[in-house]
C-alpha positions in Angstrom: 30.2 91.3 97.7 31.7 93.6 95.3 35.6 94.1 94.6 37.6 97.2 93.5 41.2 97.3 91.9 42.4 100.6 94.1 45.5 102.6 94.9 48.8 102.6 93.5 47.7 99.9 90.7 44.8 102.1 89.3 47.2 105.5 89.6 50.0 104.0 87.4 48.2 102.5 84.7 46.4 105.9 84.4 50.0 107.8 84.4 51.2 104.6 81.4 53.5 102.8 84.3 54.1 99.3 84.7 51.8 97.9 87.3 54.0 95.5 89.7 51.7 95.2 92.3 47.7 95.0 92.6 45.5 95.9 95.8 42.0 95.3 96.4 38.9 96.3 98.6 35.9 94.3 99.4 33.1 95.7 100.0 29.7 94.3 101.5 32.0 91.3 103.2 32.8 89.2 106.3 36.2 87.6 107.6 34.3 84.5 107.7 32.6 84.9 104.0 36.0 85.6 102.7 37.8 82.7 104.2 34.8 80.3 103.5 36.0 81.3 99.7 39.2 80.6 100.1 40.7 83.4 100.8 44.1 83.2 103.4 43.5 85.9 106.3 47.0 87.6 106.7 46.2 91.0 108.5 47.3 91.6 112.2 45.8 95.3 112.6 42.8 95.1 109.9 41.3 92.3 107.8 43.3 91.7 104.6 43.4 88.7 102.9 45.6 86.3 99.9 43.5 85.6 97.2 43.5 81.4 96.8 45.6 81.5 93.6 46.8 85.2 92.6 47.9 85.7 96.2 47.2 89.1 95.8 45.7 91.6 98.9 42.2 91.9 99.5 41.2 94.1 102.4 37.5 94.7 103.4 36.7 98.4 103.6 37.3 99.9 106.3 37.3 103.2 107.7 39.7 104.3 110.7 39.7 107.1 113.6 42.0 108.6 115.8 42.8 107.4 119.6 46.7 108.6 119.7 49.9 110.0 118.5 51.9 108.4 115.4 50.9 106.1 112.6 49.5 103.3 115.2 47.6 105.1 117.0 44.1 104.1 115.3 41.1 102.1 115.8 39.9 100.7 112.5 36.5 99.4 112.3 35.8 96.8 109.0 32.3 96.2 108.7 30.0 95.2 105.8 28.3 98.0 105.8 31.4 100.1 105.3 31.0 101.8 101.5 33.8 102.3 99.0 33.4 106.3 99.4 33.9 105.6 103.2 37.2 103.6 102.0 38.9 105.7 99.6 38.5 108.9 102.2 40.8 107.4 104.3 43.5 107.4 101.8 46.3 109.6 101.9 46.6 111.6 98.5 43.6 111.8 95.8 45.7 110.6 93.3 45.7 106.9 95.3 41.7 107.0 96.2 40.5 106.0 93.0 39.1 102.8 92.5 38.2 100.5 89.3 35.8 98.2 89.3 35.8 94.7 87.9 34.2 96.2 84.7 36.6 98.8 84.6 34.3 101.4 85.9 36.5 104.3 87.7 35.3 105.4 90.9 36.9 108.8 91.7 34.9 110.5 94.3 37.7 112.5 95.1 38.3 114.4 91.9 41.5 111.8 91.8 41.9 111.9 87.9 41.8 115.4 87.8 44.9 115.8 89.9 47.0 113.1 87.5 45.6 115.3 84.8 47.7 118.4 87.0 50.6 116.3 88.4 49.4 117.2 91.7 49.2 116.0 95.1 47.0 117.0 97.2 45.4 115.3 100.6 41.8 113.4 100.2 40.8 115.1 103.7 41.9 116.2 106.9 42.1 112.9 107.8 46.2 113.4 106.2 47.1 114.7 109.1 46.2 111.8 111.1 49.5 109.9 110.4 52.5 111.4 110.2 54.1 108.6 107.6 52.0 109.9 105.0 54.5 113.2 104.9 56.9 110.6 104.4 55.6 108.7 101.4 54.6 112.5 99.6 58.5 113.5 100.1 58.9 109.4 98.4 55.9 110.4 95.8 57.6 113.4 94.9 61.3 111.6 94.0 59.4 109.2 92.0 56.9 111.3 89.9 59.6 114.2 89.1 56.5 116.2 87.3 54.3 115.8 90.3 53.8 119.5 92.4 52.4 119.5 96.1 49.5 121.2 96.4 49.5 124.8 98.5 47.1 123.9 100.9 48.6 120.2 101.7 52.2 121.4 102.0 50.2 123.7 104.7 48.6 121.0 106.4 51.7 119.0 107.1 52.9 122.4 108.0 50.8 122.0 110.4 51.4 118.2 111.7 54.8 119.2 112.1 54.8 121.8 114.3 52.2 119.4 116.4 54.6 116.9 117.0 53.3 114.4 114.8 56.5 113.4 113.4 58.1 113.2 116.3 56.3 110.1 117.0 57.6 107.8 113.8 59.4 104.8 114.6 62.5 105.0 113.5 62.3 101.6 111.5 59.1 103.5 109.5 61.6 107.0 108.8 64.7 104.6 107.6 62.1 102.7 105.4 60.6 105.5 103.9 63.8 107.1 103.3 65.4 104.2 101.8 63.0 103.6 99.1 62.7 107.6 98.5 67.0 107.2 98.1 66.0 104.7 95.3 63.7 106.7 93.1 64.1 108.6 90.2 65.3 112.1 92.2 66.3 111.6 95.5 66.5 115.3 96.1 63.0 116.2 95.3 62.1 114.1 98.8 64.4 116.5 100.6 63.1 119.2 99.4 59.5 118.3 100.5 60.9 117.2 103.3 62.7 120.4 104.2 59.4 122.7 102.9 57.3 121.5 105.3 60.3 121.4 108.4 60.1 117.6 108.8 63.8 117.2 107.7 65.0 119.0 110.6 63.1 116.6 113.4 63.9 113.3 111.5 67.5 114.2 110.2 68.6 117.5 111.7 72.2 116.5 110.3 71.5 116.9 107.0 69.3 119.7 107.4 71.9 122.1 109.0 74.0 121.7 106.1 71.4 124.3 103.3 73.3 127.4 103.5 76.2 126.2 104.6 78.8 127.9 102.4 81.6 126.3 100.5 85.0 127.4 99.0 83.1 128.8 95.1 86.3 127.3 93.2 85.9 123.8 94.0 82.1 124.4 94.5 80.7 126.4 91.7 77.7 125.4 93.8 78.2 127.2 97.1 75.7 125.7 99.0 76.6 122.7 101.0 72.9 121.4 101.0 73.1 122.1 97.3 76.0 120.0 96.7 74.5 117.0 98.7 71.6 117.0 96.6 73.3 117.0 93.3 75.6 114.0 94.3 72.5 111.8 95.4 70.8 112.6 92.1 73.8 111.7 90.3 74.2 108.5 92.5 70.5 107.7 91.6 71.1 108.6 87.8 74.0 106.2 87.2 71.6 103.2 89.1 73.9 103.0 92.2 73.1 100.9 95.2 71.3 101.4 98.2 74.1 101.4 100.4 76.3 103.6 97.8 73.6 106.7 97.8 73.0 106.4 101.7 76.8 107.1 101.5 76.7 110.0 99.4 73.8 111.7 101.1 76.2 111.5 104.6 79.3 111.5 103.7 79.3 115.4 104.3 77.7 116.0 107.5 80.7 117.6 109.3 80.6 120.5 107.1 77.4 121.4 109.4 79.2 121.7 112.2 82.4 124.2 110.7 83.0 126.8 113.0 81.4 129.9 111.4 84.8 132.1 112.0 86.7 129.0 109.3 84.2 129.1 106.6 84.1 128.5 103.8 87.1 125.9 104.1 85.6 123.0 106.1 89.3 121.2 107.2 89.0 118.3 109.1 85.1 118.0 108.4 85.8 113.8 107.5 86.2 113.4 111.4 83.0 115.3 112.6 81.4 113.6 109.6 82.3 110.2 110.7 81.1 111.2 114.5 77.8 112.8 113.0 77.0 109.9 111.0 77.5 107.1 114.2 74.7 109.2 115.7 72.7 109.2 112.4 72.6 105.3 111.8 72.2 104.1 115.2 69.1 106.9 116.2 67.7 105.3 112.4 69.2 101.8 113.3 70.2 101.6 109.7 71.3 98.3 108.0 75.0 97.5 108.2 75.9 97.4 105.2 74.5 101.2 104.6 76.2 101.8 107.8 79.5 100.2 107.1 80.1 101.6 103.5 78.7 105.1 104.9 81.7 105.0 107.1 84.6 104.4 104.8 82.7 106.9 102.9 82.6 109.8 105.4 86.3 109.1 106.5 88.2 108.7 103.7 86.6 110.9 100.6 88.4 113.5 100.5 91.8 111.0 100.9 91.0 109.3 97.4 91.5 112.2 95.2 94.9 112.8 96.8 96.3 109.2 95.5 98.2 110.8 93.0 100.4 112.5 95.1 101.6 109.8 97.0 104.3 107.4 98.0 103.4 103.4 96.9 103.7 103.0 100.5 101.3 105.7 101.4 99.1 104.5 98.4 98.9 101.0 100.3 97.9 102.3 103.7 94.8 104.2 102.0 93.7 100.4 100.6 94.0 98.8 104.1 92.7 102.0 106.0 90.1 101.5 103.5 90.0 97.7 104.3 90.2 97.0 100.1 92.1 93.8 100.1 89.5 91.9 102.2 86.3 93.9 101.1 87.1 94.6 96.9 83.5 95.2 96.3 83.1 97.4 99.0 86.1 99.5 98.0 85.0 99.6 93.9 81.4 100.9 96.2 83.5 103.4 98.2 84.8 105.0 94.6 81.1 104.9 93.2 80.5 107.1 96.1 83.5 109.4 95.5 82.5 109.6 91.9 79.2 110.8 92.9 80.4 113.7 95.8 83.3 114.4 92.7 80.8 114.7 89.4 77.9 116.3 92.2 79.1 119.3 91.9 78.1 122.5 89.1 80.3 122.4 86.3 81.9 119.0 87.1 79.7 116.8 86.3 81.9 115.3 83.4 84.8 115.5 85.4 87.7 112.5 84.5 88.5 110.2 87.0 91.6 108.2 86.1 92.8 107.6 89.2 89.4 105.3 90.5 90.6 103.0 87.6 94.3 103.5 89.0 93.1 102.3 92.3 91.3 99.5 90.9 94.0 98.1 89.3 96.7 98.9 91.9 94.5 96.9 94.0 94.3 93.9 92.0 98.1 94.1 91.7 98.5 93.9 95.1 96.1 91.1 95.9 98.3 89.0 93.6 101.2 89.2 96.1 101.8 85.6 98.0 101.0 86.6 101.1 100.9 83.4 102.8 104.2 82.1 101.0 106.5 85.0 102.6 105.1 84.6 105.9 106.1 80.8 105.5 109.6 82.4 104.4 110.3 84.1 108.0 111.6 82.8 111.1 110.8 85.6 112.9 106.3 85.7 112.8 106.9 89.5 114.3 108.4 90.3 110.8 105.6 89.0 108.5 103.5 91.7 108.5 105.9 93.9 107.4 107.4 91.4 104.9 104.2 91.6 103.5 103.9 95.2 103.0 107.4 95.6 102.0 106.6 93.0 99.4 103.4 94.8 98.0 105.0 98.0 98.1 107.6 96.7 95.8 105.7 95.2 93.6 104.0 98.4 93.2 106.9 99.6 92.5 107.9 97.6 90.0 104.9 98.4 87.7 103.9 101.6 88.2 105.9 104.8 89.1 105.3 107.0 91.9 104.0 109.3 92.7 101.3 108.5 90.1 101.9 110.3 86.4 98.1 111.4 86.9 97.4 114.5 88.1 94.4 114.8 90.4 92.3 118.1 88.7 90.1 119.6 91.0 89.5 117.9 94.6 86.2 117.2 96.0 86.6 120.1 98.5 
């Protein structure tokens, strides 16, 4: 029995990364050899086992073939007799097929290092184009190694599975996963952009898609593009460390401009609605988590509403915080403005813009939350009456400490 360090463990040492999580393969081994040392067997579709006290993975070699459509459809046959060589071809990109051995040996029958030498990826074999989530995790690969290039002839090959269908058959479950932890690397954008070269974007998220060339009024857009703009708000969303849920919103919070009748363009009025109606479709065809969904929402609807809050009555200024639903979800609103920051600073030229009124909004908030709700509805006889007691109440207090409309100027709406 002989045991190999391999895949993502061995790539980022050998690029200076912090290793977080270590894989192994066994080669020359039995389910029952490996359980008779301890080891706890874990895998459903192949034999992968928790070492006794690291409880780290230890999967026999293995080498797979082809029966169907999509990233299930495989046989995989485990064997002893299975060789390392035979393991590592199966892998997906030759920067991930090379193996270390307990002596620290590399093992890189695939010219691996070579590529980490070139920042490239490129495919171990045809065998890529076997599973169509392996287009995925490149586009993911490429927003986490931002000096990373895709090899001509791989970009060519999933090309290729594209226009055979292959993504067609992901899960949706595998597409939101993949896109969610490509949303929370280094460059979102550069995973669009794979994904867009090689016309996967356009099966998996046609939404977003539509929107490159999409044209957009030059003075609040230096940027033109709408596809541009989109890409330069999730990168600043990623660069400032934002949430999960806050760059979903600010990679969707735009997709009615797709949808502008060509004969309107480049002003895109009343593109929140189509955006909100775009994006329904969008999270439940990716049945994507509520709280992505929920914030995505606000996002889409109300965006272009925040950078208005200067002009407005206090009364007016209240109805955006309840539309908003602010008083019961104040994290979720301080995430809504992290979101409108990014779509505001995502754009050429702005990306210093001030913001004063997000503060403003904050703080307005807080004043209002410190109204007594429950002792003015005790004060009135009449219930029907309390919820406008209430708002009457918050309004003035408003009022009372801040004069509207706002002394801030907004400069230069999102567009």
């Amino acid at each position: 029995m002989q045991i190999y360090t391999v895949g993502g463990a061995v790539r980022d040492r050998l690029l200076g990364l912090s290793v977080k999580d270590r894989d192994h393969v066994v080669v020359g081994s039995t389910p029952e050899a490996m359980v008779a040392l301890g080891y706890r067997p874990v895998g459903k579709d192949f034999p992968v086992f928790l070492h006794p006290e690291s409880h780290e993975e230890y999967a026999l070699a293995r080498t797979e073939r082809k029966t169907a459509k999509g990233y299930k459809g495989f046989v995989i046959h485990a064997d002893p007799e299975v060789t390392l060589e035979q393991d590592l071809a199966r892998r997906d990109l030759t920067i991930n097929a090379i193996a270390e051995a307990e002596n620290g040996q590399l093992i890189d029958p695939y010219h691996g290092l070579a590529d980490i030498e070139a920042r490239v990826f490129r495919h171990v074999s045809p065998a890529f184009s076997e599973d169509p989530v392996r287009i995925l995790r490149v586009a993911r690969f490429a927003a986490r190694f931002t000096d990373f290039t895709l090899a001509d002839e791989t970009l060519t090959l999933m090309r290729q599975m594209v226009e055979e269908g292959e993504v067609d058959a992901l899960v949706p479950e595998r597409v939101w996963q993949e896109l969610a932890r490509g949303l929370m690397e280094a460059k979102p954008s550069r995973m669009f952009e794979v994904l867009r070269a090689c016309g996967a974007l356009q099966r998996i998220l046609p939404e977003l898609d539509q929107l490159f060339g999409v044209p957009q009024t030059a003075k609040y857009h230096p940027e033109v593009d709408t596809g541009l703009h989109i890409m330069l708000v999730i990168d600043y969303a990623a660069a400032q460390g934002f949430s999960l849920p806050i760059r979903f919103a600010a990679l969707t919070h735009d997709l009615g401009k797709g949808t502008t009748p060509k004969d309107v363009l480049p002003r895109h009025i009343g593109h929140e609605e189509r955006s909100v109606k775009l994006l329904q479709q969008v999270v439940k065809r990716m049945r994507v988590p509520n709280d992505c969904k929920d914030l995505g929402l606000v996002v889409a609807r109300f965006h272009g509403k925040v950078h208005q809050v200067c002009e407005m009555r206090a009364a007016t200024v209240l109805t955006f915080l309840q539309e908003t639903d602010a008083l019961r979800q104040p994290q979720r609103f301080k995430d809504f403005l992290s979101a409108c920051e990014a779509d505001a600073r995502g754009r050429t030229g702005f990306e210093q813009q001030e913001l004063p009124y997000f503060q403003l909004l904050l703080d307005i908030l807080k004043l209002v939350q410190s109204v007594d709700a429950g002792a003015i509805a005790q004060a009135q006889t009449d219930p029907s009456r309390i919820k406008d007691a209430v708002f009457a109440a918050r309004v003035h207090t408003m009022e009372q400490h801040y004069q509207f409309p706002l002394s801030q100027s907004v400069t230069g709406g999102s567009g």
